[in-house]
C-alpha positions in Angstrom: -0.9 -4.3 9.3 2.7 -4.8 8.8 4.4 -5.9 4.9 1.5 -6.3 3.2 3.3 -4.8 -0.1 6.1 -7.3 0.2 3.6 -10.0 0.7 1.7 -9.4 -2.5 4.8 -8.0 -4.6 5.4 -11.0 -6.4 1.7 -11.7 -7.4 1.9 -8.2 -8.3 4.9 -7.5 -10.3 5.6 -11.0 -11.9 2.3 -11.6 -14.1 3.9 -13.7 -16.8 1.9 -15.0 -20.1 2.7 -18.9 -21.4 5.6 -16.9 -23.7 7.3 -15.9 -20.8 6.6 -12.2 -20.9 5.3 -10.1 -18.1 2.1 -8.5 -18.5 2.8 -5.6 -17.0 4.1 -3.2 -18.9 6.6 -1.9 -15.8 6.5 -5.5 -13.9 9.5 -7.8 -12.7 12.2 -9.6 -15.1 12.1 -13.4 -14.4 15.8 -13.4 -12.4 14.0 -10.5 -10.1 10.8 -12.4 -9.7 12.9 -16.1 -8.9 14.7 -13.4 -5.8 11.5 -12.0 -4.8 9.1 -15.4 -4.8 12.6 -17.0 -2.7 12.0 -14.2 0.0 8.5 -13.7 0.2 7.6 -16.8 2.6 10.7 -15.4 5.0 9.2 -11.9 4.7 5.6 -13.6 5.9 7.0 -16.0 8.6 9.0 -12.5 10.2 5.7 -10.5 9.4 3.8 -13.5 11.6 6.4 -13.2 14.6 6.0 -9.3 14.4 2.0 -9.6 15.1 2.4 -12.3 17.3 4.7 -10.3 19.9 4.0 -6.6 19.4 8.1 -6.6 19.8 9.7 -3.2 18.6 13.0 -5.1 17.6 11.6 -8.4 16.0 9.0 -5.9 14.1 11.8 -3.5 12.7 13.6 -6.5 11.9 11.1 -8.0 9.6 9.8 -4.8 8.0 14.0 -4.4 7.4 14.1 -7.3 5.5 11.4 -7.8 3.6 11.9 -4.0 2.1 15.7 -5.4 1.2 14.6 -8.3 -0.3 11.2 -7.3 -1.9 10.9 -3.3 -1.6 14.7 -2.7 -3.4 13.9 -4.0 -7.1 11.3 -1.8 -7.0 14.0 0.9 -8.1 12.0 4.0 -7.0 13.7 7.0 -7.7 13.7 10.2 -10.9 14.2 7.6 -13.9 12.7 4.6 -12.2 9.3 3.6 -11.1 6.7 5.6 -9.0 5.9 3.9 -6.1 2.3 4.7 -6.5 1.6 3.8 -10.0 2.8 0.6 -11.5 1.9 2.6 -15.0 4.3 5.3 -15.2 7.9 5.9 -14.8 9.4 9.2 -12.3 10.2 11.3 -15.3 9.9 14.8 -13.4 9.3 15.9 -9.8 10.3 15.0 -6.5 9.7 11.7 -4.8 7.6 10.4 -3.5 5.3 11.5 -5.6 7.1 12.3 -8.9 5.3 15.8 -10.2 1.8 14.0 -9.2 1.2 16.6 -6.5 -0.5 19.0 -8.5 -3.3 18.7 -6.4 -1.9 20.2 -3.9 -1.8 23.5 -6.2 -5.2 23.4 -6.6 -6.4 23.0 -3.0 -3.9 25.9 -2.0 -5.8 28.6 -4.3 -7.5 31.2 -2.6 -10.5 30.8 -4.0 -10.9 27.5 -3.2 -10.0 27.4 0.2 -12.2 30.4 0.6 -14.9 28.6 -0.1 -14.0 25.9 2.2 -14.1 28.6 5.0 -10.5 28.4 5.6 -7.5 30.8 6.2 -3.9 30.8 5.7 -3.6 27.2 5.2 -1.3 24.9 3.7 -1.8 21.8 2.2 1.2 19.6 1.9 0.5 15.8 0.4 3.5 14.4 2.8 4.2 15.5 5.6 7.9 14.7 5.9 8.8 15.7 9.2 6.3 13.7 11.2 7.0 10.7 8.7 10.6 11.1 10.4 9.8 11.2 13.6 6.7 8.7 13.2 10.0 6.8 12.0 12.2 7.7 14.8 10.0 6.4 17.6 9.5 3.0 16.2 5.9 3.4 15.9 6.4 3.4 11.8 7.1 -1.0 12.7 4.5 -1.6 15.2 1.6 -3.4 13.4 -2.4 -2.6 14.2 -3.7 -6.1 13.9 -4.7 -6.6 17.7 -6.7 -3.2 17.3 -8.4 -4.2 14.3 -9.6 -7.4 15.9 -11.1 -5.6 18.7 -12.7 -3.1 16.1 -14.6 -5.9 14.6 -15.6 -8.3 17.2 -16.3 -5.3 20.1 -17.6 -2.6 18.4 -20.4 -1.7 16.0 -17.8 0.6 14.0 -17.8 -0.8 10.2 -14.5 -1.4 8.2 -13.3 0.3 5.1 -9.9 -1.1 3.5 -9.1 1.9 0.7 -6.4 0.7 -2.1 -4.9 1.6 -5.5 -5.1 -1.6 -7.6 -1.9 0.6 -9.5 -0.3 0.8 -6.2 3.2 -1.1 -5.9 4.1 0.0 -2.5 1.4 -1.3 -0.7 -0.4 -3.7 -3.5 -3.9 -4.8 -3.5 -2.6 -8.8 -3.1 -0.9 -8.4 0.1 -3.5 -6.3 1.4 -5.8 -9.2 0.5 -3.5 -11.5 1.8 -3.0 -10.0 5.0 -6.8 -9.0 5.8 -7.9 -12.7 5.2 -5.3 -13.7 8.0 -6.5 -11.5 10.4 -8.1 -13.8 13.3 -11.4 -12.0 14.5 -15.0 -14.1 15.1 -15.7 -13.8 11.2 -12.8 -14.8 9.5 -14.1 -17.9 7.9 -17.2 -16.6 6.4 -14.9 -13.5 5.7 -12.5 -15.2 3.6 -15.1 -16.7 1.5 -16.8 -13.5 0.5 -16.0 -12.4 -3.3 -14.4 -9.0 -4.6 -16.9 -6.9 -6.7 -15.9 -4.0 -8.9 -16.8 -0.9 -7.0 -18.7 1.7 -9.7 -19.8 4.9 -8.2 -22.3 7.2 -10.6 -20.9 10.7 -11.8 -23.0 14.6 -11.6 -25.1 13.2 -15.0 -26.0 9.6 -13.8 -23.1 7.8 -16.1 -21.7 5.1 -13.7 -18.1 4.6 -13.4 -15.9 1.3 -12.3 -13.4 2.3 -9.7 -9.7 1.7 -10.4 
């Protein structure tokens, strides 16, 4: 899938009330919103030629522009938002995850890993350097869509689409957006299915709704 948080960045960040104030706490000011709603049928229409061709060059092309045109007002840096969490701002840490790494503390104690039957290993939550060269060879712009067709129509293998609701980098709407435009045999009924709140039951039976 290729821009699906540009796609949905403007349903996402510019939620306004009949007073003309956004609802989200961290969202869009209306002249950012006006510049983002302008790009965002571009950024689809290059997004479109990018699945339709497979082409390296007309793919890095569109993933460059809708990140200049959509991705930039995100202003994700220390001081600015987390690109993760449309809640919170990066007051501490180290992008891109701005001090929310502590898991990775807690799966690198001893203890626990001992228990996990492992050895001498690392966990890292990014792994930077393949990110760079993932980058580097281009693959980082080639979309999946063709591979997820087959998945569905040729196989018995069963899709799951995880995503943060809170997420701003790759939002919930565009993902939405771009899985009801993927063309496989059961699109149509597809389409028409409705969104339920996924709740999942904790260790004493209480259930939960998923975020």
């Amino acid at each position: 899938m290729i821009s699906s948080g540009s796609i949905g960045m403007y349903d996402h960040m510019c939620k306004f009330d009949r007073d003309g104030k956004n609802k989200l706490k961290l969202g869009f000011n209306e002249a950012t919103c006006r510049a983002v709603e302008e790009a965002v049928p571009r950024c689809a229409r290059f997004g479109r030629q990018c699945v339709a061709t497979y082409n390296l060059d007309l793919c890095r092309a569109a993933v460059t522009f809708c990140d200049e045109h959509t991705g930039a007002y995100l202003d994700v840096r220390v001081g600015g938002r987390v690109p993760y969490d449309d809640r919170v701002l990066c007051e501490n840490g180290t992008l891109p995850l701005c001090g929310a790494d502590s898991y990775a503390d807690y799966l690198n104690q001893p203890r626990l890993q001992a228990a996990l039957g492992l050895e001498g290993w690392n966990f890292t939550a990014v792994n930077m350097d393949l990110n760079l060269r993932w980058e580097a060879n281009g693959d980082i712009y080639t979309p999946s869509t063709r591979e997820m067709s087959h998945i569905l129509d040729e196989t018995d293998t069963r899709v799951l689409v995880i995503n943060g609701n809170n997420d701003i980098f790759v939002t919930t709407e565009g993902d939405k957006r771009v899985y009801d435009e993927l063309a496989w045999s059961h699109q149509a009924s597809f389409r028409l299915e409705k969104y339920v709140d996924w709740e999942w039951p904790d260790k004493s039976g209480k259930t939960h709704k998923g975020a």
